[in-house]
C-alpha positions in Angstrom: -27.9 -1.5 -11.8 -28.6 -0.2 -8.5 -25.8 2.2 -7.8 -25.2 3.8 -4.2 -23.0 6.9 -3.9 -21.2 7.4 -0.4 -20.7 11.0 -0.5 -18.4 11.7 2.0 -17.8 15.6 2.2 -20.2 18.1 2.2 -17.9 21.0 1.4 -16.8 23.1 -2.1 -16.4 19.3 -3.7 -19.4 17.7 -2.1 -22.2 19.5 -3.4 -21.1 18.9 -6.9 -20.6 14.7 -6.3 -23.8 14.3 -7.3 -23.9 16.9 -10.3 -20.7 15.2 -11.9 -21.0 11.0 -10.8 -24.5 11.0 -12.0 -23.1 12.0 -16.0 -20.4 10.0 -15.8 -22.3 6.8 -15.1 -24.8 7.7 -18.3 -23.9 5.4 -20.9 -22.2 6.6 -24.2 -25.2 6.9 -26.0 -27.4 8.5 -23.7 -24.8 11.1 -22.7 -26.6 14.7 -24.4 -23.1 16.8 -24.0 -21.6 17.2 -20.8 -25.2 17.8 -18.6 -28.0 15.6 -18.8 -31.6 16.5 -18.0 -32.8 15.4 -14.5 -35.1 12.9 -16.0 -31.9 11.4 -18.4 -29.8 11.3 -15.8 -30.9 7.9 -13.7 -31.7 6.2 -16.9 -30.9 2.6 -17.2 -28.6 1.0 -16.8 -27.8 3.0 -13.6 -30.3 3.2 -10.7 -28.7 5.9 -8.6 -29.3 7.2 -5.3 -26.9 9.2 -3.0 -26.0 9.1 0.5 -24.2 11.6 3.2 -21.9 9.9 4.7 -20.7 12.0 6.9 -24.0 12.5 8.6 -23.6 8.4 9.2 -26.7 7.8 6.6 -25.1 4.2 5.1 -27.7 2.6 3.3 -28.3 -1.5 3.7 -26.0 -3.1 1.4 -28.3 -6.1 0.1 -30.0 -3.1 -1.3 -27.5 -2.1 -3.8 -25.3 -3.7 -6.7 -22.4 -1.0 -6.9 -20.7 1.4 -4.2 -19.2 4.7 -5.4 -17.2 6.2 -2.5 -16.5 10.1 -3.5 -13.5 12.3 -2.7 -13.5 14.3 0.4 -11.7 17.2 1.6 -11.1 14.9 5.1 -8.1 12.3 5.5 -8.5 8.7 5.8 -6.4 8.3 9.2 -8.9 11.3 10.4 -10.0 9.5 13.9 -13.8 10.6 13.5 -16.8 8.8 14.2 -18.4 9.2 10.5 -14.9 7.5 8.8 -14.6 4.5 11.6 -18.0 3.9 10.5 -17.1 4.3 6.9 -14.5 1.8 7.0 -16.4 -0.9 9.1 -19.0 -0.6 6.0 -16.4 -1.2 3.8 -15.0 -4.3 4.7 -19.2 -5.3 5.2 -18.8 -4.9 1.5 -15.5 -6.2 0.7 -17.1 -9.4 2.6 -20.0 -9.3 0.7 -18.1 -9.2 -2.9 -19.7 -5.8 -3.7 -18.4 -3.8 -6.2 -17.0 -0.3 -5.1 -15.5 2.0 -7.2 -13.1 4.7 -5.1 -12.0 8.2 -6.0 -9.3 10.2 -4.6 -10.3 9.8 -0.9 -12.4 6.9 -1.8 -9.4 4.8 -3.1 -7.8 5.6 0.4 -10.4 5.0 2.5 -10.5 1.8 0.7 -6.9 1.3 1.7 -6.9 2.3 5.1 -10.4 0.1 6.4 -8.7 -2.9 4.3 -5.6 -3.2 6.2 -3.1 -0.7 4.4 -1.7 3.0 4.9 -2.6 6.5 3.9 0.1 9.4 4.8 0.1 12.9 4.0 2.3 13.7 1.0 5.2 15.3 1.6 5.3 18.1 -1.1 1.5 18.6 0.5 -1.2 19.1 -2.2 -0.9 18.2 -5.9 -3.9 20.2 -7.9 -4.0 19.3 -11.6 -2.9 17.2 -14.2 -0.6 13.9 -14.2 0.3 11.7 -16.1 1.2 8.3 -14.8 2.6 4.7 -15.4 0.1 1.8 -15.7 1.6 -1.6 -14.4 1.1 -4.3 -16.4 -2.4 -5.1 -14.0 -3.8 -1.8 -15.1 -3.5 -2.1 -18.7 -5.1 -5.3 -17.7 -7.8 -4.2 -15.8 -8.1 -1.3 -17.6 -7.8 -3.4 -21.2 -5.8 -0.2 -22.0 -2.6 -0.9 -24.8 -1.3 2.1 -23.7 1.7 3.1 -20.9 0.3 5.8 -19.6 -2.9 7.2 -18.5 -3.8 10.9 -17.4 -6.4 11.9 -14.8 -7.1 15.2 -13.2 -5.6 14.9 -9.0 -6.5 17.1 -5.9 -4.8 15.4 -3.2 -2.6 16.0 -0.1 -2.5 12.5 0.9 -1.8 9.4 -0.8 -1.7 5.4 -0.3 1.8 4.3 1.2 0.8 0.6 2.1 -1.9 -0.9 0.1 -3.7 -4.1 1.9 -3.5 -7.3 1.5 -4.4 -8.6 -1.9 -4.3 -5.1 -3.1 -2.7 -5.1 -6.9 -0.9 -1.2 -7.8 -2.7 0.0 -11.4 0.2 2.5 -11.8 2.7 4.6 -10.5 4.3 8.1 -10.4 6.6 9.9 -9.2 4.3 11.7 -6.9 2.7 8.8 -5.6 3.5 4.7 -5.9 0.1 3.3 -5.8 -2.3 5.6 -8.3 -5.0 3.2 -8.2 -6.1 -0.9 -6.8 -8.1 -3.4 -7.4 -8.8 -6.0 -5.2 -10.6 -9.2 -6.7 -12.8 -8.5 -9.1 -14.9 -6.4 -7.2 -13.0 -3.6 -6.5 -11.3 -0.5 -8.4 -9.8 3.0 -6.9 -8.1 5.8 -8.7 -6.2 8.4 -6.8 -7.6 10.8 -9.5 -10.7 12.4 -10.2 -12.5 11.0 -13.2 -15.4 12.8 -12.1 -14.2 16.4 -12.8 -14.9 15.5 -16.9 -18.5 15.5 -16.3 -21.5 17.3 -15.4 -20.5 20.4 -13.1 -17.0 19.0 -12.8 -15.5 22.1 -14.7 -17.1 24.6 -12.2 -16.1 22.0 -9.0 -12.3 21.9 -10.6 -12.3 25.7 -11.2 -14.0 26.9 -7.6 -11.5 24.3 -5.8 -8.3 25.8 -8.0 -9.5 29.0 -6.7 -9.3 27.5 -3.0 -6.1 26.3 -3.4 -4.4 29.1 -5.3 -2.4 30.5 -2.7 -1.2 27.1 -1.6 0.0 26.7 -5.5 0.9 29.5 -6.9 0.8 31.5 -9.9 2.9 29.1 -12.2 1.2 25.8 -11.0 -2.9 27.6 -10.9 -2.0 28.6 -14.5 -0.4 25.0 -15.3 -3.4 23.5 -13.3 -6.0 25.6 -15.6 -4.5 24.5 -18.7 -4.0 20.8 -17.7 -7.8 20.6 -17.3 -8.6 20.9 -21.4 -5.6 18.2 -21.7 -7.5 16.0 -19.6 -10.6 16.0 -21.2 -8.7 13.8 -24.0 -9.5 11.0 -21.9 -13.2 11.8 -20.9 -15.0 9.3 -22.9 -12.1 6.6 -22.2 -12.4 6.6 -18.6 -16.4 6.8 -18.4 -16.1 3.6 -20.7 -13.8 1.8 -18.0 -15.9 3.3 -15.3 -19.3 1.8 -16.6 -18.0 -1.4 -17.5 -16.7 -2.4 -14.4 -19.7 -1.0 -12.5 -21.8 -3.2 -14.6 -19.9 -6.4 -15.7 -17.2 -6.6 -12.7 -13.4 -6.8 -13.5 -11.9 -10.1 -15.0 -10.9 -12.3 -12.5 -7.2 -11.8 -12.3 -4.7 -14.3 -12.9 -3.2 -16.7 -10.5 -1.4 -13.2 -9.8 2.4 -13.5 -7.8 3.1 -10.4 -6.1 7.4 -10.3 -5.0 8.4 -10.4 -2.2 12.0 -8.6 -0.9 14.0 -11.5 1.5 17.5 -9.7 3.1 18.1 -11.7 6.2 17.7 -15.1 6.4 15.4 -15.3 3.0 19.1 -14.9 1.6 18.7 -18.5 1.7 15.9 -20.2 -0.7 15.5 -23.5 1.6 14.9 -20.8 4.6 12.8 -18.9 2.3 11.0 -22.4 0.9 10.1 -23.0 4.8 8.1 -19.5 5.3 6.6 -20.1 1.7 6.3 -23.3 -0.1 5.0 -22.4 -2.7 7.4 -19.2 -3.8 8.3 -19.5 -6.9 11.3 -17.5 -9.4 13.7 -17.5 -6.5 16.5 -15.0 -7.7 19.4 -12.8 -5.9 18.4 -8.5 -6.6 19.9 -5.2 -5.6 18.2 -2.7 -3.2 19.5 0.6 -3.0 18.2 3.6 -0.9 17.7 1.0 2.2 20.1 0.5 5.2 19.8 -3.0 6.9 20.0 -2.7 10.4 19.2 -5.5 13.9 17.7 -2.9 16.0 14.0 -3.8 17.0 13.1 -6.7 19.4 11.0 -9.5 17.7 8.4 -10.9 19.9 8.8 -14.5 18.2 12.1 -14.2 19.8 10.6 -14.2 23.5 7.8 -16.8 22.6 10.2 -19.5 21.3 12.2 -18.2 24.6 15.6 -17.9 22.6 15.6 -13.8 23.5 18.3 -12.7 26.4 16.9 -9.9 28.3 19.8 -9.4 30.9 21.9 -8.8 28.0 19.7 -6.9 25.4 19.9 -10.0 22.7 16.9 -9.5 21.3 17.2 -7.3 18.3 15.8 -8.9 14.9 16.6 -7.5 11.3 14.7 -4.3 9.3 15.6 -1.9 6.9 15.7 2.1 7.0 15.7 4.5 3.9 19.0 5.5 3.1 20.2 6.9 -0.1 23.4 5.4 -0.7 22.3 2.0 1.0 23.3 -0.6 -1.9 23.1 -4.5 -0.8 22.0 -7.8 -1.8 18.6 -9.2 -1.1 16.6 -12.2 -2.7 13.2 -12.5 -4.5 10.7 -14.5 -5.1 6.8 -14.7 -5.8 4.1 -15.3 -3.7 0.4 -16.5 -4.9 -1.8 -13.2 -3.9 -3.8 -15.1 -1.9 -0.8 -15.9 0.7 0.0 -12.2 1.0 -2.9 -11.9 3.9 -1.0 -14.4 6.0 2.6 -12.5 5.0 1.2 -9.2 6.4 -0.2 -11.1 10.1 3.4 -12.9 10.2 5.1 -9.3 9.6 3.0 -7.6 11.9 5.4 -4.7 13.4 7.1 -3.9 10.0 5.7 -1.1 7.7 5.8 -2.9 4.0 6.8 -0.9 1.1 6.8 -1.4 -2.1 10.2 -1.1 -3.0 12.3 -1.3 -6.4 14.9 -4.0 -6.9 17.1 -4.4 -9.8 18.7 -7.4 -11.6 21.9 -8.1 -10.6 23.4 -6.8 -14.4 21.3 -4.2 -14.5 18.8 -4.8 -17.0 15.6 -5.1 -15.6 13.9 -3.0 -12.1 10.7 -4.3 -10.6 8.6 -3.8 -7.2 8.6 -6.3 -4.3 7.6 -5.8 -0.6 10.0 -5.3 1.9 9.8 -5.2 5.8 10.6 -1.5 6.8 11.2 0.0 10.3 7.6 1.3 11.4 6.5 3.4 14.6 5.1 2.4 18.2 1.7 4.1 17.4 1.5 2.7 13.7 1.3 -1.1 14.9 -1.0 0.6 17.8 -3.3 1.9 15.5 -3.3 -1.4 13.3 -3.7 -3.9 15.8 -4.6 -2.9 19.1 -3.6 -1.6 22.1 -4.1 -5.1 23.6 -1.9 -6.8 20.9 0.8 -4.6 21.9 0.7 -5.3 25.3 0.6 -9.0 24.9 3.0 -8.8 22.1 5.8 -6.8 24.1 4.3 -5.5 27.3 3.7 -8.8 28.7 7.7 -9.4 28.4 8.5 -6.3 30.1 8.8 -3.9 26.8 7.6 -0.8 26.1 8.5 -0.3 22.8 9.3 -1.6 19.6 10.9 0.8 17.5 12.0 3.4 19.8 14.7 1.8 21.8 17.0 4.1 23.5 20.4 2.8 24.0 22.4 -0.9 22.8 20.0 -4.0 21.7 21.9 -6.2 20.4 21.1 -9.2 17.8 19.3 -12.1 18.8 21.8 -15.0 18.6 20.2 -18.2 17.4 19.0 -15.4 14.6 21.9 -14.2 13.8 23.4 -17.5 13.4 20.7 -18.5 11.4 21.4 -15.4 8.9 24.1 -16.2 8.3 24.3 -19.8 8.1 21.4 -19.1 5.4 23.6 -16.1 3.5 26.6 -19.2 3.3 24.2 -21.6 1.4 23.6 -18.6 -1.0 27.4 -18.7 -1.3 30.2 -16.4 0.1 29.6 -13.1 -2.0 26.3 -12.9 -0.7 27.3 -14.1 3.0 30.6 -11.4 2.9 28.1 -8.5 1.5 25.3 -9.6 4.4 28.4 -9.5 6.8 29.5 -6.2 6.0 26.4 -4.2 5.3 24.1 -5.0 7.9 24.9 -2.7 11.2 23.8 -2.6 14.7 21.6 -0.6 16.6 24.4 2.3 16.2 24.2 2.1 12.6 28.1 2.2 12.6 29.0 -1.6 13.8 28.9 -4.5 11.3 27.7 -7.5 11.5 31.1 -8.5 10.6 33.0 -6.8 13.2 30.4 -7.9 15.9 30.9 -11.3 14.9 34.5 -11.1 15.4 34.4 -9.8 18.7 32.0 -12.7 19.8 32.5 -15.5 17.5 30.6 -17.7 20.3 27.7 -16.9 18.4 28.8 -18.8 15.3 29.1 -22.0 17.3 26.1 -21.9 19.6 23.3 -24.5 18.3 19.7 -23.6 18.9 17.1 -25.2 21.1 16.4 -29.2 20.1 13.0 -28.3 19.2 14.1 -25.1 17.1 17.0 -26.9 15.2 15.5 -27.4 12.2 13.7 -24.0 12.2 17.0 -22.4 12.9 19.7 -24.0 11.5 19.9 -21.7 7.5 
């Protein structure tokens, strides 16, 4: 198998990449302890050759069967030259159905030139152990039985979005998405496999010594001993590691990914029209999320149903906050639709957020439609989009408007003509827990002080579209 690896830091972790991915990719039986001789090491079934990235040496893809991309001590929204270049590569290879395997920053590179997010962590660098949850796709993919799997991490940054397509192998409280796959051609791991092999010990040890002050003496001496812990899974993980390298990953099920609906997806028929072919329509919880109308929609202006001279413009998103608690519907989507859910919800950031059964008894992950940031949809689509988006109607911003904006009113209506079809609990808690701009006004109250709203009918043409 010939078997390319993208090493993409040339620092204390980049001179071992070699000395540790070669090992690893040694079969079982060929693996003489934890260091191979030179002439062992690029025995069959791996043909391996490796590549500085950062130096912009890519190799030509039709050349290669399998793409390793290493860690690095750089982050993936870094704007230079050698990681634009990285990511156009990768989606080459995405388009080509190569397989690529991606560690640490690997799996976020992967991410980021695929249409998702990276973000530095906010409790900055994790060094060490951790243990995480496998979702039912990684024990899948990973034909594990077990919950739980352990890797060694070195990190500051992690994936907050994952692209379209994307499916999460695990969780943790540290980080949401500890691994992807995508087809069945690729797999990342926010770990670092890699550290169980060849000089691995001696790259974990010198970068513990790198980070210590950062750590401190109780987490260096928890990070020393969590290195003989992880060993436990050496063999395990070079077994996963080879076999998808060489065989691929099974071709996932006709996999349904949830999707969070709290404004006018209240309402299955509404929700049926945006996608047809949902399916387990159900009412949930969110908590930890504030529903607020306080961004303008550029749909809005399009289908000319916007006020400017009065500000009523502003369509619905959420905001964390802790002791939000309201109802919200969910359904599935096939995987293959959620490309054209992310182009339809363009200026949201999408999270992967838990819901819970109405009694209780069950919590899963959907995607919601967060409040994002002015340079975020910048950075994603284009200076040009923006301005033809917004600019081109006079606004300079999306998500940073100063002062009232008030809701769109053929939307609003629509809301909640959909929330009274779900019936009147769900239209009385969408009433009184979605706010203004001001975050203090209800919907409720609003309505109450201009209950024109309620009996304006939309545009002929957008009746149907509009109408709950």
């Amino acid at each position: 198998l010939r078997t390319a690896v993208l090493r993409c830091d040339d620092g204390a972790y980049g001179e071992h990449v070699g000395r540790m991915i070669v090992p690893l990719l040694l079969s079982a039986h060929t693996l003489a302890g934890d260091k191979g001789k030179q002439g062992e090491e690029s025995r069959d079934p791996f043909s391996i050759e490796e590549f500085a990235v950062r130096e912009l040496v890519l190799p030509p893809a039709e050349n290669f069967d399998a793409f390793i991309i290493s860690g690095s001590l750089s982050s993936a929204y870094d704007r230079e030259a050698w990681i634009e270049n990285l990511c156009q590569y990768i989606r080459a290879l995405h388009q080509m159905k190569k397989k690529i395997l991606g560690i640490c920053f690997g799996h976020q590179i992967v991410a980021v030139a695929l249409g998702g997010k990276v973000e530095a962590h906010r409790n900055g660098l994790y060094f060490g152990l951790r243990e995480f949850d496998l979702s039912a796709e990684g024990r899948k993919t990973l034909k594990m039985d077990n919950n739980k799997l352990g890797l060694l991490f070195s990190h500051g940054d992690f994936v907050s979005e994952m692209p379209p397509g994307a499916l999460s192998m695990g969780k943790s409280e540290w980080c949401g998405c500890e691994g992807m796959r995508i087809g069945d051609h690729i797999l990342t791991l926010q770990g670092h496999p890699e550290f169980l092999f060849g000089t691995g010990e001696e790259c974990f040890m010198k970068l513990l010594d790198m980070f210590a002050s950062k750590l401190g003496k109780e987490r260096e001496e928890e990070a020393r001993r969590g290195y003989m812990v992880g060993m436990q899974n050496r063999l395990l993980l070079q077994e996963k590691i080879t076999d998808f390298l060489i065989h691929g990953l099974e071709k996932p099920d006709a996999a349904r990914q949830p999707i969070i609906g709290f404004g006018s997806l209240l309402s299955e028929a509404s929700a049926r029209s945006s996608f047809p072919n949902l399916q387990n329509f159900r009412l949930a919880r969110l908590r930890g999320y504030k529903r607020v109308m306080r961004h303008p929609a550029s749909i809005f202006f399009q289908r000319n149903i916007a006020r400017k001279d009065t500000r009523e413009f502003a369509s619905l998103s959420v905001e964390p906050c802790p002791d939000g608690n309201f109802l919200v519907a969910a359904f599935d989507i096939p995987s293959e639709e959620l490309q054209a859910y992310h182009e339809r919800e363009e200026e949201f950031f999408i999270a992967l957020a838990p819901i819970e059964e109405l009694d209780g008894s069950k919590v899963q992950e959907g995607l919601l439609c967060c409040a994002g940031t002015d340079d975020e949809y910048i950075a994603k689509h284009g200076r040009k989009n923006f301005e033809e988006r917004y600019g081109s109607y006079g606004l300079s911003t999306i998500w940073n408007w100063q002062g009232e904006i008030l809701p769109c009113r053929v939307y609003l209506r629509h809301c909640v003509l959909a929330c009274s079809k779900a019936g009147e609990e769900v239209k009385e808690d969408f009433l009184v827990n979605t706010f203004l701009w001001d975050r203090k006004t209800t919907i409720k109250e609003y309505l109450q002080a201009n209950p024109s709203i309620m009996e304006e009918e939309p545009p002929e043409s957008l009746r149907h579209r509009y109408s709950g």
